[in-house]
PyMOL commands that place a pseudoatom at each C-alpha (Angstrom):
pseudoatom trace, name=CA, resn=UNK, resi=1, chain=A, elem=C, hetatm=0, pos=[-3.607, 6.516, -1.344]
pseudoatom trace, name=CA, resn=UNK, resi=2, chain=A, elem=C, hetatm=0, pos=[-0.526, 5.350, 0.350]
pseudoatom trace, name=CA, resn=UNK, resi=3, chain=A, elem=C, hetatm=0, pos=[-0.622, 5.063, 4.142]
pseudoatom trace, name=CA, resn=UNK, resi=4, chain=A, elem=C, hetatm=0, pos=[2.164, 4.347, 6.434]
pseudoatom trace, name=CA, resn=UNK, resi=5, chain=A, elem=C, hetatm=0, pos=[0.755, 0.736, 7.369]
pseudoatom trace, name=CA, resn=UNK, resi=6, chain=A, elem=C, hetatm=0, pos=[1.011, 0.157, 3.544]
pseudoatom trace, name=CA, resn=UNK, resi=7, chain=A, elem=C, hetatm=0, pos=[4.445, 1.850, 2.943]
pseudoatom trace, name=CA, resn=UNK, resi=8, chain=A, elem=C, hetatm=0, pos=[6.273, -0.311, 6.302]
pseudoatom trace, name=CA, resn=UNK, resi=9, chain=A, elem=C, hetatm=0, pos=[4.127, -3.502, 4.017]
pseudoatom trace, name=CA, resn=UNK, resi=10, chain=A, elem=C, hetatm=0, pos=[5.781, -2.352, 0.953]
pseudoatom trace, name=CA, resn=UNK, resi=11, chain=A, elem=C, hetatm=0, pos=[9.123, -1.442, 2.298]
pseudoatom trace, name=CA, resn=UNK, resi=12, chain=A, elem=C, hetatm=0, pos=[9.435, -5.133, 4.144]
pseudoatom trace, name=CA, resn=UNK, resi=13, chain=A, elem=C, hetatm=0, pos=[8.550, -6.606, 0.656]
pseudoatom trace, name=CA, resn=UNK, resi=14, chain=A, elem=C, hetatm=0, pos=[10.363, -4.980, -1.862]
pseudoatom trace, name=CA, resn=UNK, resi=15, chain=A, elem=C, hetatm=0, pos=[13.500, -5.718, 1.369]
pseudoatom trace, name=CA, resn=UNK, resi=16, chain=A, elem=C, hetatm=0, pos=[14.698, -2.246, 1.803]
pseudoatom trace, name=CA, resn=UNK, resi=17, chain=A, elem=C, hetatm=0, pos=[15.477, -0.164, 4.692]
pseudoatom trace, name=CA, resn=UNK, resi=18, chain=A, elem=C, hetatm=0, pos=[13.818, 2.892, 6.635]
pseudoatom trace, name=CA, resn=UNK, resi=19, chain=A, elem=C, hetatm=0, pos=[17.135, 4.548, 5.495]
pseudoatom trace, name=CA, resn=UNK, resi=20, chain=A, elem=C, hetatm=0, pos=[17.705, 2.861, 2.045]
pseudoatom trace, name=CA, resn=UNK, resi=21, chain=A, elem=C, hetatm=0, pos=[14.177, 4.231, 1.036]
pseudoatom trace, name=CA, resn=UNK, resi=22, chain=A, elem=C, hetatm=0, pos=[14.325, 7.619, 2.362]
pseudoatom trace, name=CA, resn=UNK, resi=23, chain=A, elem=C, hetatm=0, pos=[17.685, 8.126, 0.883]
pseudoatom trace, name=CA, resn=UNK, resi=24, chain=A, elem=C, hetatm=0, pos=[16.883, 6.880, -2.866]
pseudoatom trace, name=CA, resn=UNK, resi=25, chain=A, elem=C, hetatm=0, pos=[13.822, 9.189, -2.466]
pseudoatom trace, name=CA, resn=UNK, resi=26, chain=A, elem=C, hetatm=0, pos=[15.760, 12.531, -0.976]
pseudoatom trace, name=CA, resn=UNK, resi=27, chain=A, elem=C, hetatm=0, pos=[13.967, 12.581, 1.798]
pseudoatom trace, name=CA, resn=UNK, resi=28, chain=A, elem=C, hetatm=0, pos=[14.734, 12.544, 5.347]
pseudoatom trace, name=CA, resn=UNK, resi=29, chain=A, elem=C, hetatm=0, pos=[14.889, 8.755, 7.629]
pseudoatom trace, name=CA, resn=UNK, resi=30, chain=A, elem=C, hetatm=0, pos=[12.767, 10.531, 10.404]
pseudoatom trace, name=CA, resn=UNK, resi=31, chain=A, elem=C, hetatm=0, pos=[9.816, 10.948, 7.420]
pseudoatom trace, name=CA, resn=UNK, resi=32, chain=A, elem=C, hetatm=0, pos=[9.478, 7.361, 6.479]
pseudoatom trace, name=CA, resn=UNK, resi=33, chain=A, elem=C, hetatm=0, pos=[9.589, 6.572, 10.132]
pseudoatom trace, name=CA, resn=UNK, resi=34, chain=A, elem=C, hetatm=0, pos=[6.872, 9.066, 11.220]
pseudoatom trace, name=CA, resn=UNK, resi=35, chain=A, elem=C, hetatm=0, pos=[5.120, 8.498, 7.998]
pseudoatom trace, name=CA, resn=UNK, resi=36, chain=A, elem=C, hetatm=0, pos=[5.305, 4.848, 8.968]
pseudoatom trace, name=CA, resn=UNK, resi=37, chain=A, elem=C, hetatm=0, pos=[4.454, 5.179, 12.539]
pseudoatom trace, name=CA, resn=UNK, resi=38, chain=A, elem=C, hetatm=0, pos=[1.782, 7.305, 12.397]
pseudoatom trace, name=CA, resn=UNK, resi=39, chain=A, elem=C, hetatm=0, pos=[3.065, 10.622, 14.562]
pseudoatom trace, name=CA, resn=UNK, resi=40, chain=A, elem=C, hetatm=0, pos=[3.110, 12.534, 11.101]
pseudoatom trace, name=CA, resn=UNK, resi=41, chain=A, elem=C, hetatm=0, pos=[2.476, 12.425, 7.922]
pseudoatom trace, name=CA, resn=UNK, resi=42, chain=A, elem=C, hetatm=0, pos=[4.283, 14.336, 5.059]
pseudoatom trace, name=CA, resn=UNK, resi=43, chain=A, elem=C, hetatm=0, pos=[2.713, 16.372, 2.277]
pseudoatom trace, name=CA, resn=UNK, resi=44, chain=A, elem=C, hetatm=0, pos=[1.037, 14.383, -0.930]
pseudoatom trace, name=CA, resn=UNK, resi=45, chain=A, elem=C, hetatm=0, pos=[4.303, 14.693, -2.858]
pseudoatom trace, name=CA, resn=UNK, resi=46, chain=A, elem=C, hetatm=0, pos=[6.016, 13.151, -0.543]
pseudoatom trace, name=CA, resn=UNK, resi=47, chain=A, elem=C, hetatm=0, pos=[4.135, 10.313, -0.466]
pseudoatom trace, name=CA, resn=UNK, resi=48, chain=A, elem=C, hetatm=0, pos=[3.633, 10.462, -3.912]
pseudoatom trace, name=CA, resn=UNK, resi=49, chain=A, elem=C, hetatm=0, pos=[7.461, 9.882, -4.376]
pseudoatom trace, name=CA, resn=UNK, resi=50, chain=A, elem=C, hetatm=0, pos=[7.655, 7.084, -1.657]
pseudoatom trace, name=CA, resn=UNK, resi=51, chain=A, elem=C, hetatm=0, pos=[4.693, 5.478, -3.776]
pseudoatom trace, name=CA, resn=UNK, resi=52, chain=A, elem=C, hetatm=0, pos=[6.381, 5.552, -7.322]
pseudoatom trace, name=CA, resn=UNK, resi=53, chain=A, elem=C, hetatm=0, pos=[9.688, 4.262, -5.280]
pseudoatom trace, name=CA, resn=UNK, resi=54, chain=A, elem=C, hetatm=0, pos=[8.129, 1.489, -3.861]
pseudoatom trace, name=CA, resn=UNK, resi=55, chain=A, elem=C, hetatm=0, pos=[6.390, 0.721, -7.256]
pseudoatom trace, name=CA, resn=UNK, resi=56, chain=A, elem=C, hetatm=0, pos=[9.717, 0.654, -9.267]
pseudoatom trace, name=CA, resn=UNK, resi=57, chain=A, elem=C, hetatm=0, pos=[11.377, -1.894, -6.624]
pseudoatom trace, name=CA, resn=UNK, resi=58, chain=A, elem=C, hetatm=0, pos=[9.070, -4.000, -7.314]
pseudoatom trace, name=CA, resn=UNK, resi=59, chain=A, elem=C, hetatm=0, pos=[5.766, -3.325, -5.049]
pseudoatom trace, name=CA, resn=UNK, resi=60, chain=A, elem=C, hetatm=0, pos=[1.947, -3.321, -6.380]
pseudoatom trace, name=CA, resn=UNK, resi=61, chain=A, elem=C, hetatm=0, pos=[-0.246, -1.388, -4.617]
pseudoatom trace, name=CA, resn=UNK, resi=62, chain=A, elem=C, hetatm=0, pos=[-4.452, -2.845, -4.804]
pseudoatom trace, name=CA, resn=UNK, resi=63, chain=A, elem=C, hetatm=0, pos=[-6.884, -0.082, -4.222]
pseudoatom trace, name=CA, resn=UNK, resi=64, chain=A, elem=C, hetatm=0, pos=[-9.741, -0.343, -1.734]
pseudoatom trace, name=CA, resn=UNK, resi=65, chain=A, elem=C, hetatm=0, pos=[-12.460, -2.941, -3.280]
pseudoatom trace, name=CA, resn=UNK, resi=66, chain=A, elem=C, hetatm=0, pos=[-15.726, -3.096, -1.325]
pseudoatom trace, name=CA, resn=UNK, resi=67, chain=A, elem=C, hetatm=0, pos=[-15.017, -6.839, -0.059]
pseudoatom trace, name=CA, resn=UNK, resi=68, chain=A, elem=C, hetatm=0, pos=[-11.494, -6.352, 1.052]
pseudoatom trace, name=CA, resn=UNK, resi=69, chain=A, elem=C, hetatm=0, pos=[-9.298, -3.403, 1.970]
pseudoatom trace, name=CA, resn=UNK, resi=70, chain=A, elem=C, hetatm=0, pos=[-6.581, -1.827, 0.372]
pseudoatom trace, name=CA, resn=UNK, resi=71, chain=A, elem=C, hetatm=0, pos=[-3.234, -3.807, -0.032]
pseudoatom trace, name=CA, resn=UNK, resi=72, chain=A, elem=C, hetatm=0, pos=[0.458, -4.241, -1.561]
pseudoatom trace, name=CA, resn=UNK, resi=73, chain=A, elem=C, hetatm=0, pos=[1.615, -7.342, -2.768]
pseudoatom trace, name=CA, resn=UNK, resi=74, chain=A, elem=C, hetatm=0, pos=[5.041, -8.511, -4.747]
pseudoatom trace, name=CA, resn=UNK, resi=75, chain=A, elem=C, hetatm=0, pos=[5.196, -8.125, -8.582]
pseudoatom trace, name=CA, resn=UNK, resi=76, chain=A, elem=C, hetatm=0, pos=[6.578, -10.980, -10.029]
pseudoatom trace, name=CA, resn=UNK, resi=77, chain=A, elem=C, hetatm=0, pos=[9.397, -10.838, -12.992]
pseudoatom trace, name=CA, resn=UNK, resi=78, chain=A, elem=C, hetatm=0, pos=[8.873, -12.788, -16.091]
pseudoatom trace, name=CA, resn=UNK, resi=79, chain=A, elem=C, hetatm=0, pos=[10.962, -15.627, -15.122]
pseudoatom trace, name=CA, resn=UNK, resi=80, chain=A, elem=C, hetatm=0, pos=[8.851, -16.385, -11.755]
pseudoatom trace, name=CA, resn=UNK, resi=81, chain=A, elem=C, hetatm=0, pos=[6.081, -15.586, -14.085]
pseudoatom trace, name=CA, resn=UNK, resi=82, chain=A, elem=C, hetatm=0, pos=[6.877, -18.283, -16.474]
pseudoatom trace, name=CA, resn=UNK, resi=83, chain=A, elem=C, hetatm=0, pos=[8.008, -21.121, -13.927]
pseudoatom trace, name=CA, resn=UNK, resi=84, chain=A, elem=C, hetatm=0, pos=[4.535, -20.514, -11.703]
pseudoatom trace, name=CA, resn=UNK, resi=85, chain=A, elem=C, hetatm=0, pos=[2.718, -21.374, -15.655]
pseudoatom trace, name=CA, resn=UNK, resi=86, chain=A, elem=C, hetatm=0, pos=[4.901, -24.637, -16.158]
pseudoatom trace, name=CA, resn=UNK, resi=87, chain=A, elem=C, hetatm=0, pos=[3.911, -25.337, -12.172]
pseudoatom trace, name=CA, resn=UNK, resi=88, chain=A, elem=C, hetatm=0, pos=[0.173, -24.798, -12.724]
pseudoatom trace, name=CA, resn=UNK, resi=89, chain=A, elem=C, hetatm=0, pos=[0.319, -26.999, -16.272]
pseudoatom trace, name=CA, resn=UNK, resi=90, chain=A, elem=C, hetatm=0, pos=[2.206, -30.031, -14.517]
pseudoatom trace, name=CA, resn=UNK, resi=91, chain=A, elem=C, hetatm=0, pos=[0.178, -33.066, -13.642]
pseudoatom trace, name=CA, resn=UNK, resi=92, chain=A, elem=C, hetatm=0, pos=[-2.514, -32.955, -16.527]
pseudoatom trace, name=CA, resn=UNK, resi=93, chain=A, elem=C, hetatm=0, pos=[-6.263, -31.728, -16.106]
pseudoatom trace, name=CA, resn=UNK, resi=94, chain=A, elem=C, hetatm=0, pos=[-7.357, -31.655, -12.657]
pseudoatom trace, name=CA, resn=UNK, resi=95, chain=A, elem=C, hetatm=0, pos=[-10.726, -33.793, -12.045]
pseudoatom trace, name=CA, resn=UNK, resi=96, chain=A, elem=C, hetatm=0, pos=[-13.181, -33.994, -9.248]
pseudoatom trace, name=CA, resn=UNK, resi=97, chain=A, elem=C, hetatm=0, pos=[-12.070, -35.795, -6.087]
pseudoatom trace, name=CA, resn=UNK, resi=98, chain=A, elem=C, hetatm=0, pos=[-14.290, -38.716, -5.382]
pseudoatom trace, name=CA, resn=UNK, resi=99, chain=A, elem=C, hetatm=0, pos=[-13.155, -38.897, -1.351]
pseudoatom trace, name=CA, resn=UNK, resi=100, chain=A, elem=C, hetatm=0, pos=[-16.224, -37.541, 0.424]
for i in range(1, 100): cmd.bond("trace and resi %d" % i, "trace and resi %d" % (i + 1))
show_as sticks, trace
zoom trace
């Protein structure tokens, strides 16, 4: 479920606007900044549409897990994808660290 902490989280990462978002959605500014804010929140299609938005510029929403809470975090393309592999592979195997 998407709340407005989440969707301002989302919004800030995928770098789009109050304004930007509500317009490629259809909806109303004053939603997303109510929604956002916490003085209202719209009805579950609404949010529905903010949340498939979000998810198509580029946001990934992680569900509620016993340990930790819900969150959003930045999917990466194939190309950042690829570099962070060559990154993790540089350097050779890692070994233990001797230095107590």
């Amino acid at each position: 479920m998407l709340t407005g902490p989440l969707c301002a989280a989302a919004r800030a990462l995928v770098e789009i606007s109050q304004s930007r978002l509500a317009d490629k959605v259809g909806i109303s500014e004053s939603v997303v900044v109510d929604f956002e804010n916490g003085s209202a929140e719209p009805d579950d299609a609404t949010i529905e549409l903010l949340k498939s938005k979000l998810e198509e510029l580029g946001a990934v929403f992680l569900p509620d897990g016993k340990t930790m809470g819900a969150g959003v975090r930045l999917k990466f393309n194939r190309s950042i994808t690829r570099r962070l592999a060559t990154l993790e592979n540089e350097g050779g195997p890692s070994r233990t660290d001797d230095v107590p």
